[in-house]
DRENPA-3360 file (N, C-alpha, C; in nm, 2 decimals, always signed):
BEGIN
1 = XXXXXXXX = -0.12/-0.41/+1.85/-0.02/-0.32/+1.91/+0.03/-0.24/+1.79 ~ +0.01/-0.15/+1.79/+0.03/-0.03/+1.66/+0.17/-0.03/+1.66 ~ +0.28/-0.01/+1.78/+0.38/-0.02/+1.77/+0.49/-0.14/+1.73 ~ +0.40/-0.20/+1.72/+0.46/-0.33/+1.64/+0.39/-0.34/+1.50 ~ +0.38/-0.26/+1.43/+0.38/-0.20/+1.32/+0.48/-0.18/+1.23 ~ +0.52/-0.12/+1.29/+0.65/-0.05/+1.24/+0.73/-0.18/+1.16 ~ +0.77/-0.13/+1.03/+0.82/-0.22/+0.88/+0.91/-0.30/+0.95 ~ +1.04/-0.23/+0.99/+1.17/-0.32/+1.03/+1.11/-0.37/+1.15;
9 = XXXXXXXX = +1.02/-0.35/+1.26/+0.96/-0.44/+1.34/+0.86/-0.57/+1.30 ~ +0.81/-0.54/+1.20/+0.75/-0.65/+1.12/+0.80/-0.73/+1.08 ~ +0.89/-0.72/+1.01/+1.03/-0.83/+0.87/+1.09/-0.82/+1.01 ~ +1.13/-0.83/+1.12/+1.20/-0.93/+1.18/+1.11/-1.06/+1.25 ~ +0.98/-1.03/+1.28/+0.91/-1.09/+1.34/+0.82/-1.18/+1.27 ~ +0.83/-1.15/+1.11/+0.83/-1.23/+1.02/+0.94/-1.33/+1.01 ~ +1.07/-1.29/+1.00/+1.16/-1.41/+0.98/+1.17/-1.51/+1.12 ~ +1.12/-1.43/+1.19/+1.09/-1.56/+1.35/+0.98/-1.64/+1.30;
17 = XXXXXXXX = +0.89/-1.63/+1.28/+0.77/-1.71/+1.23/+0.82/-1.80/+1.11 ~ +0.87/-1.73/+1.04/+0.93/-1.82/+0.89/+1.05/-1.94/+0.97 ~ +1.10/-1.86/+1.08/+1.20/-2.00/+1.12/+1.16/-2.10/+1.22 ~ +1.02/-2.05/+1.31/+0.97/-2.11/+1.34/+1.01/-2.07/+1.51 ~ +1.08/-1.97/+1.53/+1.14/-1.95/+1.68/+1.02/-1.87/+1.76 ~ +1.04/-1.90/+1.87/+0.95/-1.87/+2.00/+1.03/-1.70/+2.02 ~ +0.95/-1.61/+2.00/+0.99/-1.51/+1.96/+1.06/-1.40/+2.12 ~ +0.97/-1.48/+2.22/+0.93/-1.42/+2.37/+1.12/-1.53/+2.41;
25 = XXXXXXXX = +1.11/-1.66/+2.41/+1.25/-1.73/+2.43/+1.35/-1.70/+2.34 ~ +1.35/-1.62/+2.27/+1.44/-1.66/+2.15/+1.53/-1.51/+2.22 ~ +1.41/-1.40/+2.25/+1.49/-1.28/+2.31/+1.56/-1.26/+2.41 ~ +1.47/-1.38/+2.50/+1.53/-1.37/+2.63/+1.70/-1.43/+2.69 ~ +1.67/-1.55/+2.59/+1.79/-1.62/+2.57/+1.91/-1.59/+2.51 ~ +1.86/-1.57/+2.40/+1.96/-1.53/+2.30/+2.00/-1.43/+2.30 ~ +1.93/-1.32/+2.34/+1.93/-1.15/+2.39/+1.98/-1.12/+2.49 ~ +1.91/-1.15/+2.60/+1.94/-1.06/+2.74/+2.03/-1.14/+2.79;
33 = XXXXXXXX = +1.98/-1.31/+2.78/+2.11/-1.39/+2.86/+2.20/-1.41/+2.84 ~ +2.23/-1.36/+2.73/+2.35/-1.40/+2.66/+2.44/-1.28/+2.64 ~ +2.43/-1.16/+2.65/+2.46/-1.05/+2.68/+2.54/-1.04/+2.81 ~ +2.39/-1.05/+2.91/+2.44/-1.02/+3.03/+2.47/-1.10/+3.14 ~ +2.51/-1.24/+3.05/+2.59/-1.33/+3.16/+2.70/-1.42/+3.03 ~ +2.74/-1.32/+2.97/+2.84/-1.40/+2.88/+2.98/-1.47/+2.95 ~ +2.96/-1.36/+3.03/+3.13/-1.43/+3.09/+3.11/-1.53/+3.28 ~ +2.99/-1.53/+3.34/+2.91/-1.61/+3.37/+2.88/-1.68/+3.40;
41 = XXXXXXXX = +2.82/-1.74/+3.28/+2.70/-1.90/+3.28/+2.75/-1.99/+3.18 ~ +2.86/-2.04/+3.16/+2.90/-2.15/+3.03/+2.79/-2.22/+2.99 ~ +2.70/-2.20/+3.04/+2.58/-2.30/+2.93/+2.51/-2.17/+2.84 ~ +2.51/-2.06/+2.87/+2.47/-1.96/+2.78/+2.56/-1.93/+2.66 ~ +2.53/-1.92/+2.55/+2.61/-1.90/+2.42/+2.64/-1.78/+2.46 ~ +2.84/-1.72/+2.47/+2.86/-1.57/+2.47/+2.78/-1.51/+2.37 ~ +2.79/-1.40/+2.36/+2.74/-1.28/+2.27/+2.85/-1.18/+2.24 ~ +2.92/-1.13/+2.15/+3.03/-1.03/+2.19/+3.01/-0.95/+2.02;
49 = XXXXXXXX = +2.91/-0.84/+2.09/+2.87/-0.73/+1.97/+2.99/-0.66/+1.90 ~ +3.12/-0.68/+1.93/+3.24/-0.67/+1.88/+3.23/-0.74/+1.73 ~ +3.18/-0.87/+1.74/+3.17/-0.97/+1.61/+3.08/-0.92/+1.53 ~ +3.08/-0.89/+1.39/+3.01/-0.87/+1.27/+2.90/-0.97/+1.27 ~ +2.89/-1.08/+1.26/+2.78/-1.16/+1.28/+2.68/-1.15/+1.39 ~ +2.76/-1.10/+1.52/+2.66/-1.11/+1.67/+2.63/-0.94/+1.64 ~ +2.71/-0.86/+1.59/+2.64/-0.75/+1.58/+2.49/-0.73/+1.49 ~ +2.54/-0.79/+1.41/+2.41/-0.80/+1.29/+2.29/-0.85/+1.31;
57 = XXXXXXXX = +2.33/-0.92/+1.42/+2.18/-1.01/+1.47/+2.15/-0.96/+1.56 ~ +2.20/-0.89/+1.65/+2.20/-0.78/+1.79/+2.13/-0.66/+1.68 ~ +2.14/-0.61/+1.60/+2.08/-0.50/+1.52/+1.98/-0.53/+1.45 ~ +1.92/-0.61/+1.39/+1.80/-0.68/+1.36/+1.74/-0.69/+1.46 ~ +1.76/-0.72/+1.55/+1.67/-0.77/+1.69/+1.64/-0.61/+1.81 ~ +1.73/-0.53/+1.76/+1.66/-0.40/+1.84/+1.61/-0.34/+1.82 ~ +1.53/-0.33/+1.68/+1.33/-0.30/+1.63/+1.26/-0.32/+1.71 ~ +1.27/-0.49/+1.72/+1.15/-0.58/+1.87/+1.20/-0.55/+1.95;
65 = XXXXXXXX = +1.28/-0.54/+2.01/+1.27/-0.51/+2.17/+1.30/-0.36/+2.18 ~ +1.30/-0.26/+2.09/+1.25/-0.15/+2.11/+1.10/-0.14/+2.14 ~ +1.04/-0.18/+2.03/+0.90/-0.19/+2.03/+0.79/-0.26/+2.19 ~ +0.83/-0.33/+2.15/+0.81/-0.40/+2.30/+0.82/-0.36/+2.43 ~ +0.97/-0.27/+2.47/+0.97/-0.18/+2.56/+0.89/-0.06/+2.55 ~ +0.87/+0.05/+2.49/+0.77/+0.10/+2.40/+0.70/+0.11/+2.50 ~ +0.59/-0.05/+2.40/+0.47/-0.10/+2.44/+0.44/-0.09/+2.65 ~ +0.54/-0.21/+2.66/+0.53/-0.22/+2.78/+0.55/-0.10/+2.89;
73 = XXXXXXXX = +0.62/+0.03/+2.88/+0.62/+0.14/+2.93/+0.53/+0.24/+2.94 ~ +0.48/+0.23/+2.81/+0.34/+0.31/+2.79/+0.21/+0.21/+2.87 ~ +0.20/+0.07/+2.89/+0.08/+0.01/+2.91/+0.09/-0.05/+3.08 ~ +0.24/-0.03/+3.12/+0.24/-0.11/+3.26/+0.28/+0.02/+3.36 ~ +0.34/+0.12/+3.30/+0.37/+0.25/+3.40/+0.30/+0.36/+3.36 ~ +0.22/+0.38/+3.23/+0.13/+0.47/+3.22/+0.25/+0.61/+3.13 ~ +0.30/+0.59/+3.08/+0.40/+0.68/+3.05/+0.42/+0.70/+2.90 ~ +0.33/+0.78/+2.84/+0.31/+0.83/+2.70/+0.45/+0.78/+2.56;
81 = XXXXXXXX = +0.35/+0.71/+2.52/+0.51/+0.71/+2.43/+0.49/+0.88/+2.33 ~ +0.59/+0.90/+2.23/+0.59/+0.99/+2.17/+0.49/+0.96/+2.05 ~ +0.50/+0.85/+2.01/+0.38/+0.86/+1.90/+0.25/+0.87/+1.95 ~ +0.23/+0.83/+2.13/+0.09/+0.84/+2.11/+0.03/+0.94/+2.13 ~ +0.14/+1.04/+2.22/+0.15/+1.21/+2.20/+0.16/+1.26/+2.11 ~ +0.18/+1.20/+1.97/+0.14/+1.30/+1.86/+0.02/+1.25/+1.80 ~ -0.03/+1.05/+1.78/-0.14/+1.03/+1.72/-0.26/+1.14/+1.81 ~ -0.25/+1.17/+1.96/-0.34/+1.19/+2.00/-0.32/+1.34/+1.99;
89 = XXXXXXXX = -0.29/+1.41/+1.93/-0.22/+1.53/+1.93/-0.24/+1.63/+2.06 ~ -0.14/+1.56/+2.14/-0.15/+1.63/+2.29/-0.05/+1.78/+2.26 ~ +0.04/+1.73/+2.16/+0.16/+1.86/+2.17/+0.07/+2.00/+2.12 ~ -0.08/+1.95/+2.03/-0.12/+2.05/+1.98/-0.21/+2.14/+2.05 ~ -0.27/+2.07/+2.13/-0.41/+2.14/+2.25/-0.34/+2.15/+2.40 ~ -0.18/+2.12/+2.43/-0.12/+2.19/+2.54/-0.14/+2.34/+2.63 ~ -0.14/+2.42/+2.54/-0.14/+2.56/+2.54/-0.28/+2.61/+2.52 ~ -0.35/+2.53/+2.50/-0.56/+2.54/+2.48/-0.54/+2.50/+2.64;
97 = XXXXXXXX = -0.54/+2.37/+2.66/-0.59/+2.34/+2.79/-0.67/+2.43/+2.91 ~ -0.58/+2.52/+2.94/-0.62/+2.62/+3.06/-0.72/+2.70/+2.99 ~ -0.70/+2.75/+2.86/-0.77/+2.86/+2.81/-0.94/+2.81/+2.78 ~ -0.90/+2.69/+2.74/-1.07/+2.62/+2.67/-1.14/+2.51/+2.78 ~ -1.04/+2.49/+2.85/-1.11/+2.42/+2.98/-1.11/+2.24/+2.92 ~ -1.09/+2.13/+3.00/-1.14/+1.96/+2.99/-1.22/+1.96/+2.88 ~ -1.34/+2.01/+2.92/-1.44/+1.98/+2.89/-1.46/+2.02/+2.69 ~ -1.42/+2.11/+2.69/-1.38/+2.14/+2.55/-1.29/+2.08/+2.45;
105 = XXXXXXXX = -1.17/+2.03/+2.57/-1.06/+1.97/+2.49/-1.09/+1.80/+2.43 ~ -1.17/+1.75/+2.52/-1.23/+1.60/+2.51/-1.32/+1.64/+2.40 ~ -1.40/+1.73/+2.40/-1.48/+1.72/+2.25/-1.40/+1.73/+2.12 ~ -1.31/+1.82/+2.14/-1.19/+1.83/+2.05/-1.16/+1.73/+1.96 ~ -1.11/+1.67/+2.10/-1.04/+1.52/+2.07/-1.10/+1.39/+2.02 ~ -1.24/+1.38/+2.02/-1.34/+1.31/+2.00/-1.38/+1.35/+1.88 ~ -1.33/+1.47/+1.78/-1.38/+1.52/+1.67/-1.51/+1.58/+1.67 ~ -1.57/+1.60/+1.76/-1.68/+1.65/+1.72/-1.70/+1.82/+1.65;
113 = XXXXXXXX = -1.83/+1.84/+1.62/-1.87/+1.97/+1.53/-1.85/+2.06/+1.66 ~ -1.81/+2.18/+1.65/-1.81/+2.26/+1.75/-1.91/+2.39/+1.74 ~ -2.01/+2.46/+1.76/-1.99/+2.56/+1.66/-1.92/+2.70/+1.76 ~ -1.87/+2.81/+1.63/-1.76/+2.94/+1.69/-1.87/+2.96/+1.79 ~ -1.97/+2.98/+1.83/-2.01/+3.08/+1.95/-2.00/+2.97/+2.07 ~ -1.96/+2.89/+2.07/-1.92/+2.81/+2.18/-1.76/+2.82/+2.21 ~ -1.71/+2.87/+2.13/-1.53/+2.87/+2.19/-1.52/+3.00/+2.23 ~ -1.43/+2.98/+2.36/-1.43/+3.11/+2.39/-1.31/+3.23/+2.34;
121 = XXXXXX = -1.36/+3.33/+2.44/-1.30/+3.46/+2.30/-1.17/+3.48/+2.42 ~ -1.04/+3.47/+2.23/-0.90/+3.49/+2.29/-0.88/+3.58/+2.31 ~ -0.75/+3.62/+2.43/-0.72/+3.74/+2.40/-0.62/+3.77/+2.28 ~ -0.63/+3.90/+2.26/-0.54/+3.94/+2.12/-0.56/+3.87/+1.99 ~ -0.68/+3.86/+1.97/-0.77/+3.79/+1.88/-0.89/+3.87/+1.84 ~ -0.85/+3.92/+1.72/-1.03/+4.03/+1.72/-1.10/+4.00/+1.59;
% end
């Protein structure tokens, strides 16, 4: 997952492994339930991002579950993240599309050799 790449998403997901925590439990618990049933569930540890310590750990921890939502948005609703809009450089062949047609744009994007008497002629272009 490329998006879990990213440095500050890495060195925290390192120091989960280095402490040995269940990275999937550790979020859900310690993260989401604890958040959003602080006042609640008395078996849930409050969380109150007010505190210098719970903030700091709340801030370290929103790399991975940025990342992860991300992930999951782009792969379970189909919904481009921004990086994969620029790795794939969609923002760049937008404005080609209509003019050069699918079928050109997939070779494009596949890198292939094109040669000039196969592209077609722009207008205001001589």
């Amino acid at each position: 997952m490329e998006v879990l790449e990213d440095f500050e998403v890495k060195k925290r997901i390192a120091d989960f492994k280095k402490s040995g925590v269940d990275i999937g439990r550790y979020l859900y618990e310690s993260g989401r339930n604890a958040v959003a049933h602080a006042f609640s569930e008395p078996s849930v540890d409050p969380v109150n991002p007010d505190e210098p310590a719970h903030l700091a750990r709340l801030s370290s921890d929103l790399p991975v579950i940025a990342a992860l939502a991300e992930y999951l948005i782009e792969h379970e609703f189909g919904i481009l993240s921004q990086r994969t809009v620029w790795r794939q450089h969609l923002y760049e062949l937008d404005g080609f599309r209509e003019i050069i047609g699918a079928r050109l744009v997939e070779r494009i994007k596949k890198k292939e050799r094109i040669p000039p008497e196969s592209l077609p002629k722009l207008q205001g272009f001589t």
